[in-house]
N, C-alpha and C positions, 0 to 999 in steps of 0.2 A: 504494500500500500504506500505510493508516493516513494520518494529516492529515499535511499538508507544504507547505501553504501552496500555492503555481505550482508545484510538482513535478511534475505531471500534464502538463503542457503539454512540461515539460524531458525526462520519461521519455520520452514518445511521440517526439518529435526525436530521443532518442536513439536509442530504437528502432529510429525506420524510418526514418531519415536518415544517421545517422551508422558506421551496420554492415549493410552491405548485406547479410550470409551469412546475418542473423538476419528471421525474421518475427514482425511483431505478432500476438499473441496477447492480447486484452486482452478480458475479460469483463465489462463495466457492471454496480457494483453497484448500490442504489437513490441515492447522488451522483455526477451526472454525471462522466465521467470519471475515476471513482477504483473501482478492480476489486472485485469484491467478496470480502468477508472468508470465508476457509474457517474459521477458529477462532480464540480469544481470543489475541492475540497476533502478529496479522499484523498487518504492515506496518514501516515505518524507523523506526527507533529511536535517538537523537545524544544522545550524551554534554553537559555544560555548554557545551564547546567548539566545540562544534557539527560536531566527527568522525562521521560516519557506524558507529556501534556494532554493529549490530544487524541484520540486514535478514532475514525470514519472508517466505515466497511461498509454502506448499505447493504451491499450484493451479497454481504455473507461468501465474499468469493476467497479466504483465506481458507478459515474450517472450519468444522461444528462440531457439536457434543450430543449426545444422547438427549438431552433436555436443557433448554436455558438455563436453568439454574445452573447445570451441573458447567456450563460453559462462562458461568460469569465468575462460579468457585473457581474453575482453573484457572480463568486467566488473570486473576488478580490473585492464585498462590503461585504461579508459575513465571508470574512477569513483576516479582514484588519488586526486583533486583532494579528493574528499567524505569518501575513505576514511583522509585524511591521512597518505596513501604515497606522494605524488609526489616525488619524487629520494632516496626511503629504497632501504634496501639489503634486499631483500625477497627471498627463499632457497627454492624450493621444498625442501622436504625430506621429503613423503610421499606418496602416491597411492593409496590405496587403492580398491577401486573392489567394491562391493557388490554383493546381488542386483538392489537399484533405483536404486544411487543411487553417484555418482564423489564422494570426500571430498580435497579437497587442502587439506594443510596448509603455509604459508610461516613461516618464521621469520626474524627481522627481526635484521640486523645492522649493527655501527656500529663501522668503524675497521677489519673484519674480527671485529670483538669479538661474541657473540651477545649480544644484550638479553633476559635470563631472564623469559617471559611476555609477550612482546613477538612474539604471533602470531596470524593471519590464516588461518581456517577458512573453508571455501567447501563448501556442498554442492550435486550440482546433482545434477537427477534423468535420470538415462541415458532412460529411456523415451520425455521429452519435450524434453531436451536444452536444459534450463533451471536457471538457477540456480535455488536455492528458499530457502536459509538460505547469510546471511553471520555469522559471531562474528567481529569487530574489536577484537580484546587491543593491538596496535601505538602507540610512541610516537611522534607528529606533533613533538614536539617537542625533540631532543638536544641543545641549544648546551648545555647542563651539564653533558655528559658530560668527565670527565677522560681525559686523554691516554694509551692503553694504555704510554706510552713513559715512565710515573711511575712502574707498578708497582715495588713493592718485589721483591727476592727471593724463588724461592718457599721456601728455604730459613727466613727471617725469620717467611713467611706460618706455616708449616707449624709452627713453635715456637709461635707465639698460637694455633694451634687446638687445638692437644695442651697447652695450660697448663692449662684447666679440668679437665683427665684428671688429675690429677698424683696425685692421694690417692682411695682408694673404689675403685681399679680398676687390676687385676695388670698390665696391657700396656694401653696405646692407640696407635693408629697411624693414618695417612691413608690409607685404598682410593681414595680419586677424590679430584680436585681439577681443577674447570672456572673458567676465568676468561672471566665475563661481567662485564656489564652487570645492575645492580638498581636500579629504582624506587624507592628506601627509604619505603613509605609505612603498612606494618601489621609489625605481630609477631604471632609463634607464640599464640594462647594457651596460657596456664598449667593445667595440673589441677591440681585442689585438692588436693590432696595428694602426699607423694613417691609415685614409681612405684618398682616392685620395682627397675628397674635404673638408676634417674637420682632425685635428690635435688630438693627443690624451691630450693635454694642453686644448682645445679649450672646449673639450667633457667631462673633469672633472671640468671646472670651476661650482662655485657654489653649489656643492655636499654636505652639509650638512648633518647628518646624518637625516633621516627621524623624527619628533616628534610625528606621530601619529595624529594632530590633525586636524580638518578642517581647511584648507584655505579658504578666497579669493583669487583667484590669477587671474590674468593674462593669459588667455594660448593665446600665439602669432605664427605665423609662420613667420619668419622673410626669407625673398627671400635675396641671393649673388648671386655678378656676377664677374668673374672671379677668383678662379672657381664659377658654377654655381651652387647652392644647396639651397633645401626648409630645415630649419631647426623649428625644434618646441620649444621654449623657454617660460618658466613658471618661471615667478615674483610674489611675493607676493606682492598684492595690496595695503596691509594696511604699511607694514615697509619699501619695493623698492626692497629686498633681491631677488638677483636672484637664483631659486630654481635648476633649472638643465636646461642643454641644449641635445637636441639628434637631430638627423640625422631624418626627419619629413619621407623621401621618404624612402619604403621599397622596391616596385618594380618599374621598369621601362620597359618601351612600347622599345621592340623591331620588326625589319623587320624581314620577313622571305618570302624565295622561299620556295613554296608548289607544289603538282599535287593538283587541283583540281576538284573531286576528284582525278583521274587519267587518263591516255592519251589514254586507251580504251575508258572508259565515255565520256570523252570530245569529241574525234573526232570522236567516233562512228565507229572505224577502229578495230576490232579484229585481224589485222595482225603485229599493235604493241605489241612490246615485250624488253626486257632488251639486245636484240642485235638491236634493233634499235640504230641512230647515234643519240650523244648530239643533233646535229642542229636539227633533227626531233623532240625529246622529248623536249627540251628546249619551246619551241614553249606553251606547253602544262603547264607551269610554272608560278604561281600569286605570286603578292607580297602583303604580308598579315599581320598585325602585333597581337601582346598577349603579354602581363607581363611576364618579368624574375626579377629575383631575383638584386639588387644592385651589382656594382660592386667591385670585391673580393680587397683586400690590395694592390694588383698591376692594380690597373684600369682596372680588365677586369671582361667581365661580360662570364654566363655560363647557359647553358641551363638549368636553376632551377630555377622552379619557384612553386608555392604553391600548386600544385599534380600531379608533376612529376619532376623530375630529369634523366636526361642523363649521364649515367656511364658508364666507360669503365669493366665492369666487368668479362664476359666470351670472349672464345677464338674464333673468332682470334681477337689479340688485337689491336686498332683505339681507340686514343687519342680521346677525346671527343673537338669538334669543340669551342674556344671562339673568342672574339672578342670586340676590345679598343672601337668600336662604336656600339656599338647593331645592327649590321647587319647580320646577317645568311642567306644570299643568296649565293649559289655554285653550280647554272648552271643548273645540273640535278644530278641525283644520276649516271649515267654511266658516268658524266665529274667527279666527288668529290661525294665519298661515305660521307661528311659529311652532305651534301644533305637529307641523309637518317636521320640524327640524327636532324635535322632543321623540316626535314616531320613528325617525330612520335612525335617531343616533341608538335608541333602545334595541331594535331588534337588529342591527348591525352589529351593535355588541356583542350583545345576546349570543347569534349565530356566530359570531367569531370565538367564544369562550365553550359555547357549543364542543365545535372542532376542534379546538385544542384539545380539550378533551376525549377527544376521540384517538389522542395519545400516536399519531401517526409522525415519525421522526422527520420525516423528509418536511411532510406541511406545517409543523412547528418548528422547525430550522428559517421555511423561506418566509412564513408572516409576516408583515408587517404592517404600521400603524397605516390606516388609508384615510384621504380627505373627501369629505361628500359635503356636496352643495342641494340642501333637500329641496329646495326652492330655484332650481336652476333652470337649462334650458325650457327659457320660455317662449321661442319659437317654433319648437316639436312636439310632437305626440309621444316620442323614444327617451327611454334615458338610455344612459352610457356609463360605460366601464371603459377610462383610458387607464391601460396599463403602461404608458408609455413616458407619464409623467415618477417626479419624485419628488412624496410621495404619490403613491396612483390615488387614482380619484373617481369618485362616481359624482356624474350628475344626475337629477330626479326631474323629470317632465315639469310643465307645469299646465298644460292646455287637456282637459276634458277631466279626467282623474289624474289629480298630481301624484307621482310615481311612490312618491313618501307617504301615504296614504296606503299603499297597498304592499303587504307584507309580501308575495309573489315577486312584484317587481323589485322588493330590496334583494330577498332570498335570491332571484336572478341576477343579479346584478352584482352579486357579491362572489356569487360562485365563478362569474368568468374572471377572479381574481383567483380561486382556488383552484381553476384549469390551469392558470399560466405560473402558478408558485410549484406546480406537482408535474408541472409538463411545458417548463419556456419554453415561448415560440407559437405555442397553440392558442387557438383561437375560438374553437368551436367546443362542444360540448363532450364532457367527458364524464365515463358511466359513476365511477365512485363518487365524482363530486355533486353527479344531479342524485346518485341511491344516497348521500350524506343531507344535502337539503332535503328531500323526503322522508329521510328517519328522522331528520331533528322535526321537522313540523308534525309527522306524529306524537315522536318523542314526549312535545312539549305541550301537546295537548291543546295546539293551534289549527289542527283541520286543515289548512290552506289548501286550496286546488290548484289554486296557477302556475302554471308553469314549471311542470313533472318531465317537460323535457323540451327541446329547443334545438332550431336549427344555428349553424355560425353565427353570432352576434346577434340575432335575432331570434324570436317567438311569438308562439303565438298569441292571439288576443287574449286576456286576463276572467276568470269566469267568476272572479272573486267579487272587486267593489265597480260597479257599471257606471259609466253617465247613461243619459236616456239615448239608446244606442249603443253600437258597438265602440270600444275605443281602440280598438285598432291592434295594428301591432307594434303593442305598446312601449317596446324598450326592446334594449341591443347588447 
């Protein structure tokens, strides 16, 4: 997998010499003895040090084991040496096991003490009972670690973390406090300006420059109340020095008015349509909540959250909805077209946290956050999926049923992003990712019919939420 000098010669020994349970599986790609590459990014990958970092097989074209598991045990007893784990104190402490694939995570400790970041991912594919992705977070090397038998008091600890709380804030107090082991090697960044509930004084106390070495520290969460905010504060154990402070909460649970999926579905009326009255659709409207992103330097928060983003981008132009309390309910989309931008950012989410979970390695490697304009093309009947931008972006019709309105056309629209992350270059429809939009809309108990399948960039007309008449074919 990827250049390694005599690695080929050492893999195959390993293979079929040294693990009888496992057979060679190795695919010649055009350099002898080195398998061939399924996509950019396979093969072993080492640090300066020359620790084994990294290691991509989708193909499972090196070998396999009798069973995943038995193949994740080998190769992390059999490659401790590379992996720079041999005589570390290495913790299994996850297992989850997918629709394709066994995920084991080890966390690595020293003394007894955990090493925060200091972990060893392994995935292997159940079908062919191969490892396929190793992550190597683990430190090969602790002679600097201090003696957990120096810590200070947690009583002493617990006073330097609650010092920077002292003024600006009615109560501070400590919810958690873990004592590991830290790398001291980066800080938090800084936002450029104070946030609504931390000062930019409050958020460089303690910044030292980094030293590189292990700590013990303290990692605390320390809870305020007025304002209200979880923050993460890291003391060093052994001296009391407090190491940095940051803002612990990245996102936050906002509300939202939704169709659920839509006022066709729901009421089972085909004579609904976008000339129907607020008071009739309204009716048809959940409140529903999902993670947005913190709020911005001015206490408001926005509909962005971790894959997706609502922008105002193309024409006609509709500022994008925020809001001082994380609420994004507005009635229906015929009462506040910001409706529209609360509907798509929800179930764009939704379906995208869906898929992840659907634990499939290749389409959670290539994700990424996407920009949609729920209120855009307003001189079509089509929305669109441009994959071509960065990041990609959908637009949402805005002429007869606005595209954001109707869960079909976001589910379509989203999935030609999950043809071209599972198959760059394609265009057209592909089976797993239209049989994945169909199990989630069962899944979740949304019924939706539109749009079960589709020709290149296109489909057909929607049987979900109607104007009076057909709308066409509605999106691309």
């Amino acid at each position: 997998m990827g250049h390694r000098g005599n690695r080929s010669a050492c893999a195959e020994e390993y293979v079929m010499g040294r693990n009888e349970e496992r057979g060679h599986r190795n695919d010649p790609g055009p350099v002898p003895g080195e398998p061939l590459r399924m996509f950019p990014g396979v093969g072993e990958h080492r640090g300066a040090d020359g620790v084994l970092r990294r290691c991509l097989d989708p193909g499972a074209t090196l070998f396999r084991a009798r069973t995943a598991r038995s193949a994740v045990n080998a190769f992390v007893r059999e490659r401790a040496g590379e992996l720079g784990t041999g005589g570390a104190d290495l913790r299994e402490i996850r297992a989850d096991r997918g629709a394709r694939t066994l995920n084991v995570l080890y966390q690595q400790f020293h003394q007894d003490v955990p090493i925060r970041g200091a972990v060893l991912q392994m995935v292997a594919d159940t079908g062919q009972a191969a490892v396929v992705q190793v992550e190597n977070a683990t430190e090969p090397d602790v002679s600097d670690a201090p003696d957990p038998s120096g810590a200070q008091a947690p009583d002493l600890v617990a006073k330097a973390a609650l010092a920077p709380f002292r003024q600006g804030y009615a109560t501070a107090s400590v919810v958690r406090d873990d004592l590991v082991y830290l790398r001291d090697t980066t800080r938090p960044p800084l936002p450029a300006a104070d946030r609504p509930t931390a000062s930019l004084a409050l958020l460089r106390k303690g910044r030292r420059r980094p030293d590189g070495r292990l700590h013990l520290v303290h990692d605390l969460v320390v809870e305020t109340t007025v304002p209200f905010e979880h923050f993460r504060v890291v003391v060093d154990a052994v001296d009391g020095r407090l190491l940095w402070v940051e803002i612990a909460g990245k996102y936050v649970t906002a509300t939202f008015g939704v169709y659920m999926p839509d006022p066709v579905t729901q009421s089972n009326d085909g004579s609904l349509s976008s000339l129907s009255t607020h008071d009739t659709l309204k009716q048809f409207v959940r409140p529903v909540n999902t993670d947005i992103a913190d709020a911005d330097e001015q206490g408001l928060f926005h509909l962005d959250g971790e894959w997706c983003r609502c922008s105002d981008w193309d024409a006609p132009e509709f500022p994008q909805p925020t809001s001082a309390t994380k609420d994004f309910q507005f009635g229906s989309h015929v009462q506040d077209k910001a409706f529209l931008s609360a509907n798509a950012y929800y179930w764009t989410d939704t379906f995208a946290r869906y898929l992840r979970g659907l634990d499939d390695e290749m389409l959670n490697a290539r994700m990424v956050k996407v920009e949609i304009d729920p209120q855009g093309a307003g001189s079509t009947d089509r929305s669109e999926w441009i994959g071509t931008t960065t990041p990609p972006r959908i637009r949402f019709d805005m002429k007869r049923v606005p595209g954001a309105a109707d869960l079909g056309v976001i589910v379509h629209e989203y999935t030609h992003g999950v043809v071209e992350w599972l198959s760059p270059g394609a265009t057209g429809p592909w089976s797993t990712s239209t049989a994945s939009a169909t199990s989630w809309r069962a899944s979740s108990g949304t019924g939706s019919t539109a749009r079960d399948t589709a020709g290149p960039r296109r489909s057909p007309s929607t049987t979900t939420f109607r104007t009076s008449g057909a709308r066409g074919d509605g999106s691309t």
